[in-house]
C-alpha positions as CSV (number, residue, x, y, z in Angstrom):
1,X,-3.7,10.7,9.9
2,X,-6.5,10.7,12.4
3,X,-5.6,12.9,15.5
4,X,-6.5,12.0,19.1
5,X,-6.2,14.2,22.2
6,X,-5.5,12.1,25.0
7,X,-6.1,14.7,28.6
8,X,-4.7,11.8,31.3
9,X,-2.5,13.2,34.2
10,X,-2.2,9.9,35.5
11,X,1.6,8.7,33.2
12,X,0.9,5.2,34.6
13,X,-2.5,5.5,32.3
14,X,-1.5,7.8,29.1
15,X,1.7,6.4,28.2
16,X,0.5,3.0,27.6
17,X,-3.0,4.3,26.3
18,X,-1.1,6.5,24.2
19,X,1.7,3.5,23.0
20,X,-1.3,1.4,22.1
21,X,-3.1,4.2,20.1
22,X,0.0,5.2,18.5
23,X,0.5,1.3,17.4
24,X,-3.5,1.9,16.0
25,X,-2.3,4.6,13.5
26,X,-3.4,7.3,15.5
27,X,-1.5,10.7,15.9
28,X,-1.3,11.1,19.7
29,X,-1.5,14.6,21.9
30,X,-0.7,13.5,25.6
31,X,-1.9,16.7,27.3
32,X,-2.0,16.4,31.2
33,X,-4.2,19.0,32.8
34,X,-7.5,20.8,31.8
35,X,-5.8,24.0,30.4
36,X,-3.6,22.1,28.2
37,X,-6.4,20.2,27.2
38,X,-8.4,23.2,26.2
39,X,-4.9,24.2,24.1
40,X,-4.8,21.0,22.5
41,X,-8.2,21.1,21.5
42,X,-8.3,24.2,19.4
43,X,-5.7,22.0,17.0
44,X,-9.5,20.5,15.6
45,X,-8.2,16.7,17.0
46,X,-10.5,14.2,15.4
47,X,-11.1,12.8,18.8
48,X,-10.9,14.1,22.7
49,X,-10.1,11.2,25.1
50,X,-10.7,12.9,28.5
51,X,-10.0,12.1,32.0
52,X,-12.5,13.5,34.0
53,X,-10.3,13.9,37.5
54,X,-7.8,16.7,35.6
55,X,-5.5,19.3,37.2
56,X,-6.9,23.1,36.8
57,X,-10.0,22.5,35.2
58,X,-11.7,19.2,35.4
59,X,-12.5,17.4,32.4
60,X,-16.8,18.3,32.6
61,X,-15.5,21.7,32.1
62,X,-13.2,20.6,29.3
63,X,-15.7,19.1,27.8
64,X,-18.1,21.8,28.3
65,X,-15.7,24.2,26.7
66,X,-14.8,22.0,23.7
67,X,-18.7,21.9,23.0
68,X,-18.9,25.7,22.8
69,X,-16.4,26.6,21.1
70,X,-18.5,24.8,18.7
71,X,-16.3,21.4,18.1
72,X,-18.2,18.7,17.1
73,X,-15.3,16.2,17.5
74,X,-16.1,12.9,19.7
75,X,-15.5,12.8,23.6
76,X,-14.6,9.9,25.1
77,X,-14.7,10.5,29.2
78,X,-12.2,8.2,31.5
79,X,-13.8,8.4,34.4
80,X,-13.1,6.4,38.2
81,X,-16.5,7.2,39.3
82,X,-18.9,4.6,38.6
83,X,-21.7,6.5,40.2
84,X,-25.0,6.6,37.1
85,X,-25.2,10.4,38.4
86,X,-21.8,11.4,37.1
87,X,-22.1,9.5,34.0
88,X,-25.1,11.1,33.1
89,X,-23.5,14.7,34.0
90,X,-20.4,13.8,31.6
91,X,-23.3,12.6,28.8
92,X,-24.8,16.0,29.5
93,X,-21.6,18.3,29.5
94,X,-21.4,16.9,25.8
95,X,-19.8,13.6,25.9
96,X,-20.4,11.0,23.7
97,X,-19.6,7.7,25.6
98,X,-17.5,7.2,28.7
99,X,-15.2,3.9,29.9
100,X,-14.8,3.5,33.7
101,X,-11.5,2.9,35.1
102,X,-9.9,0.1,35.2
103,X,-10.6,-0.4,31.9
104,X,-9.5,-2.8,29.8
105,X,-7.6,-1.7,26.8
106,X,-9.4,-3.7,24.1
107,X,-12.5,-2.0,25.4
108,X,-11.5,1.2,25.0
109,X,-9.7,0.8,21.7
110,X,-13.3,-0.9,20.0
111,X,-15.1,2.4,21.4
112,X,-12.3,5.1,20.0
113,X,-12.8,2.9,16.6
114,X,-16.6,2.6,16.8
115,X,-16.9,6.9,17.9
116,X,-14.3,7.2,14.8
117,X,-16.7,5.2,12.4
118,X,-19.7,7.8,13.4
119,X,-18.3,10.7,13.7
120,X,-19.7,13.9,12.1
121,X,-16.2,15.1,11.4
122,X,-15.4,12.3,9.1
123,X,-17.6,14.0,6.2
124,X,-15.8,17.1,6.7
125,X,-14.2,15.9,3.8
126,X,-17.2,15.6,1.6
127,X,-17.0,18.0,-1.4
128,X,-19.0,19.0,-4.7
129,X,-17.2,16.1,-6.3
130,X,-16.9,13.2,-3.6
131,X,-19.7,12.5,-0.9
132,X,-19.2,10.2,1.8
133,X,-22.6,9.2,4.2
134,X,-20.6,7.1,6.8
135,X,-23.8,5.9,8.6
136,X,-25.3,4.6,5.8
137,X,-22.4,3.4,4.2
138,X,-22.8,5.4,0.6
139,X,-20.7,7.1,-1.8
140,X,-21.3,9.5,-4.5
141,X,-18.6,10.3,-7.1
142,X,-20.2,13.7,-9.4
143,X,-24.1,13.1,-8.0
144,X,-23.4,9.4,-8.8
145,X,-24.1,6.9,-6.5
146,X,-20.9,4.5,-6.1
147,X,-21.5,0.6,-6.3
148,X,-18.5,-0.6,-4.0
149,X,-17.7,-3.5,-1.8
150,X,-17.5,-3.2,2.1
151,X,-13.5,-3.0,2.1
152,X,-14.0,-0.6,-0.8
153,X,-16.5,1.8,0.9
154,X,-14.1,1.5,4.4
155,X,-10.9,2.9,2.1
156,X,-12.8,5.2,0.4
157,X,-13.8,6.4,3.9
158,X,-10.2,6.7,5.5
159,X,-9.0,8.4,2.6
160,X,-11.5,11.1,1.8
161,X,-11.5,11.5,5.8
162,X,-7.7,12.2,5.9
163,X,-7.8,14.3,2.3
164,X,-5.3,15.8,1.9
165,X,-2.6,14.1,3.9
166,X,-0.9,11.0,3.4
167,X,-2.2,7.9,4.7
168,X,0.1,5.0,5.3
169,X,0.0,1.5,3.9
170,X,0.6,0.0,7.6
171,X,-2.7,2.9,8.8
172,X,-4.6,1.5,6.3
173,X,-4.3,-2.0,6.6
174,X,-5.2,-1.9,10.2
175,X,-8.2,0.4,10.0
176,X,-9.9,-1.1,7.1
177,X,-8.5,-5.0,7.2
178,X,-8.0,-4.9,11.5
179,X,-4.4,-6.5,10.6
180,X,-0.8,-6.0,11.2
181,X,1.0,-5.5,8.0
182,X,3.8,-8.2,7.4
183,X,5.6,-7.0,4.5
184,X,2.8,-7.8,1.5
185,X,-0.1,-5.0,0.6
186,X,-1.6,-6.8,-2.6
187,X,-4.9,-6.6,-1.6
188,X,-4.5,-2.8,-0.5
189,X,-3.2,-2.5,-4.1
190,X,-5.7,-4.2,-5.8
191,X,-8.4,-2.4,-4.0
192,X,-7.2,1.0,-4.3
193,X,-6.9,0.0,-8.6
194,X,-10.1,-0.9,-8.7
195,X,-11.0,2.3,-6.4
196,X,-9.5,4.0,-9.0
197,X,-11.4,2.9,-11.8
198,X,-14.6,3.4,-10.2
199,X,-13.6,7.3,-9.7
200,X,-12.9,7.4,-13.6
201,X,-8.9,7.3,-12.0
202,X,-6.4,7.3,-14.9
203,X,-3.4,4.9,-13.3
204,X,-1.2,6.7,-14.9
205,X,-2.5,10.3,-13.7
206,X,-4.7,9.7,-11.0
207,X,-6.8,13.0,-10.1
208,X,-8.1,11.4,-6.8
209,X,-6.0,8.6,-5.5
210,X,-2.6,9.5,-5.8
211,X,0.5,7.4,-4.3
212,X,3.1,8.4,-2.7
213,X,6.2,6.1,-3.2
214,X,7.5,4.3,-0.2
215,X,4.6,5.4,2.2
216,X,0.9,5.3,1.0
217,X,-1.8,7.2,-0.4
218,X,-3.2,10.7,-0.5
219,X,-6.4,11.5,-1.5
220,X,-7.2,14.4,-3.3
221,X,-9.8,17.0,-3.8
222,X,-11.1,16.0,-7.6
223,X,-12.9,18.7,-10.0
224,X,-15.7,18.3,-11.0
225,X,-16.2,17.3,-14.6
């Protein structure tokens, strides 16, 4: 499951921000000053969503900090200032994109999706066997290239992102459909079958794709033939 750091110290902010990317299929870490921030971020989180105005050490230093200890996670800065200077300080502390308060929630939701899509981390699932080139939208499968569909690239994506772990039906219906699952996951089914045979997946013994009964899928690490 894709991990967010939220640093807020403002409850009236994270605990809604955090409800709403909890309801996304994010895994949420409220942290609410710049020392537990800097805690929270050597757990690798897939994504930093930081408050600039925090409690010990503000979030430019975070940021700062987060950038030298080498992470290459996305930043997302909250910020109340709307002055161009602090924006552009935030940019250069080693931010990637920044929302000004009030924001609206939609807003900020379409950015921590749209930072997610690009992110460098999400190939840190790439392997020998599996290569994923989320900008360009490609996949290789043993040196390969992979013919698939947009849905099929986007599921590939999540999974070889989150290898390892177990992704959930209801995760992967909103992140790759942008739906609320009701109940029926045919056409998660039918994609991840067809998935599968494009892998050279056995249904019966899948070596990539497996399922886990009652909760999702879990993509694992293939050897090379």
């Amino acid at each position: 499951m894709t991990r967010v750091l939220l640093a807020e110290d403002d409850p009236t902010i994270s605990d809604p921000l955090a409800r709403a990317l909890r309801r996304e299929g994010y895994e949420v870490d409220v942290r609410a000053d710049g020392r537990a921030a800097l805690d929270g971020a050597q757990e690798a989180p897939d994504l930093v969503v930081l408050d600039l105005g925090l409690p010990y050490i503000d979030g430019l230093e975070v940021c700062r900090r987060i950038r030298a200890g080498g992470s290459t996670a996305p930043v997302l800065i909250l910020t109340a200032r709307a002055d161009e200077v602090d924006t552009v300080v935030g940019l250069d502390a080693g931010a990637d994109d920044y929302v000004t308060k009030p924001f609206r929630l939609a807003e900020l939701l379409a950015r921590v999706r749209a930072l997610l899509r690009r992110n460098p981390n999400e190939q840190a699932g790439d392997n020998e066997v599996v290569r994923i080139d989320a900008d360009g939208r490609r996949a290789w499968f043993n040196g390969e290239e992979l013919q698939l569909t947009a849905k099929e690239f986007d599921l590939l994506r999540v999974l070889v992102r989150d290898q390892g772990k177990v992704v959930s039906r209801e995760a992967l219906m909103r992140e790759v459909w942008e739906t609320s699952w009701y109940g029926s996951t045919k056409t998660l089914d039918m994609h991840i079958s067809v998935l599968r045979k494009k892998l050279g997946d056995d249904a019966a013994h899948p070596r990539c794709i497996a399922t886990v009964r009652g909760v999702g899928f879990r993509f694992e690490r293939p050897e090379r033939d």
